[in-house]
N, C-alpha and C positions, 0 to 999 in steps of 0.2 A: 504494500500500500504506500510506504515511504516512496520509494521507486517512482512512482505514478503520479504521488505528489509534486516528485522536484523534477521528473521532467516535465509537468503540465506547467511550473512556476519558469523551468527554463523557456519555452517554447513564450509563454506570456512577455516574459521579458526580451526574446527576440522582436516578438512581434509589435511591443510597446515601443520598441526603444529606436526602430526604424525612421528614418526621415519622411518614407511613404505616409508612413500611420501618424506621426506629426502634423504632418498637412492635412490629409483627411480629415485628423479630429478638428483641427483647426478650421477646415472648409465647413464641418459639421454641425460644431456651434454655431457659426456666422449664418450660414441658411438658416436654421433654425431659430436664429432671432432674426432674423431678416424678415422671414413668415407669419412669425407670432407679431409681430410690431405693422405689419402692413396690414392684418388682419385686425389687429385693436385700433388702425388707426382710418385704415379706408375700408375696411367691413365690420362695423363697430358689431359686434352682438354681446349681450348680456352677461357674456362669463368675461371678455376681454374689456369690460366699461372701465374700469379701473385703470385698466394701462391708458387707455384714451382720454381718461379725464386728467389724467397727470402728464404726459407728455402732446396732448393736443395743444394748448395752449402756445407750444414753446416752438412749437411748425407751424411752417404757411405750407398747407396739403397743396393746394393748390401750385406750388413749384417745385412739388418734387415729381419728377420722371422716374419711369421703370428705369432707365436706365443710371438717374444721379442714385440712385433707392438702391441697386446693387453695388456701384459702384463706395461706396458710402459703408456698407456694411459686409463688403466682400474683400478692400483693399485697403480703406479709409480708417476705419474705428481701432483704436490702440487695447489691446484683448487685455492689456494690466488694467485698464478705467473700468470692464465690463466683467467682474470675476464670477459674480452668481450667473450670467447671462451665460457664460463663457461654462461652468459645472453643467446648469439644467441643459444646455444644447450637447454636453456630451456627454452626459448622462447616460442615454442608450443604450451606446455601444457598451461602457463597462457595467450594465444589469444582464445586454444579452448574452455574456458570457456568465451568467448565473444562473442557477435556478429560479425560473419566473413562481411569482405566489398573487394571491388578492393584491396585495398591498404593491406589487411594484410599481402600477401605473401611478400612482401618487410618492414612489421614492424618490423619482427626477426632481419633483418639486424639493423635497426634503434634502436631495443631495448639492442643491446650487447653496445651502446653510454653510456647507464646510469649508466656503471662504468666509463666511461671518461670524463664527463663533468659536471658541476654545475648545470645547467637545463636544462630541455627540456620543451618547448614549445609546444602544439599540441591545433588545436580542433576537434580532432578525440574522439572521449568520449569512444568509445571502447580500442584504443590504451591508452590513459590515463588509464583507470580501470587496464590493463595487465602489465603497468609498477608502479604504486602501488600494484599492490600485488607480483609484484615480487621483488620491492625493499629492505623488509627486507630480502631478500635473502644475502645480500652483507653488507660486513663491511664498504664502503662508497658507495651512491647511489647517483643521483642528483635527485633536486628538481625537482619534475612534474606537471607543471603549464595547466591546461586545461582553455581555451579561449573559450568564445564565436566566431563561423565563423565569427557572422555579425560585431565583433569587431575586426577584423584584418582589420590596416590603406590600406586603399585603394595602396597605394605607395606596400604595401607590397605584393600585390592580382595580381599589375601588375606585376612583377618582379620574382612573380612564374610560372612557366609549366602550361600551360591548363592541368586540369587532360584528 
């Protein structure tokens, strides 16, 4: 089992540590907010109001082109100003190398945290594994502390959501 461990960790760290897969993730986030931000801001619908209410004010929609609108967030935007933007857009790729559960579709959201906070807490083992590997992505990351379930204080068990 050790075996299987350290070469699935070698083969990860080939794969991460390529220039191909640099740019990609790098291509990956910037589509990705490229999308989200054109859809809050020129297809306003009820779940993106909030990006539209904060960042409409500060554009004139009216002058931006498809083409300044790529340009702008495909060659333009400095990825150190945009760190949460920059986690949830590449997000993906390091959950699809996990085991998917309920709870992933809403990890992406939860993983763009680990440039704003000191730790995160989880006992999701899947979601810990996607935010170590994607931590050295970032020049500060927070600590990712994985918990055993059966050791979160009871007080803490009630005070959560039934899943």
């Amino acid at each position: 089992m050790a075996d299987h461990k350290e070469r699935r960790a070698s083969a990860r760290a080939l794969v991460l540590g390529t220039p191909a897969t640099t740019r990609a993730l790098d291509r990956m986030w910037r589509e990705s907010s490229a999308n989200l931000w054109a859809c809050a801001l020129f297809e306003p619908a009820a779940l993106l109001g909030d990006y539209a209410d904060f960042l409409g004010p500060h554009v004139r929609l009216a002058a931006v082109t498809p083409a300044s609108w790529q340009a702008f967030w495909l060659d333009e935007v400095d990825a150190a100003r945009l760190p949460r933007n920059r986690a949830q857009g590449m997000a993906p790729f390091f959950q699809a190398r996990q085991k998917s559960s309920a709870g992933t579709a809403f990890d992406a959201r939860h993983m763009a945290e680990i440039t704003a906070v000191d730790a995160i807490v989880t006992a999701d083992t899947a979601f810990a594994a996607a935010l170590l590997e994607m931590a050295p992505m970032f020049a500060r990351a927070a600590q990712v502390i994985e918990i055993e379930e059966k050791r979160i204080p009871d007080s803490l068990l009630r005070a959560l959501p039934a899943p």
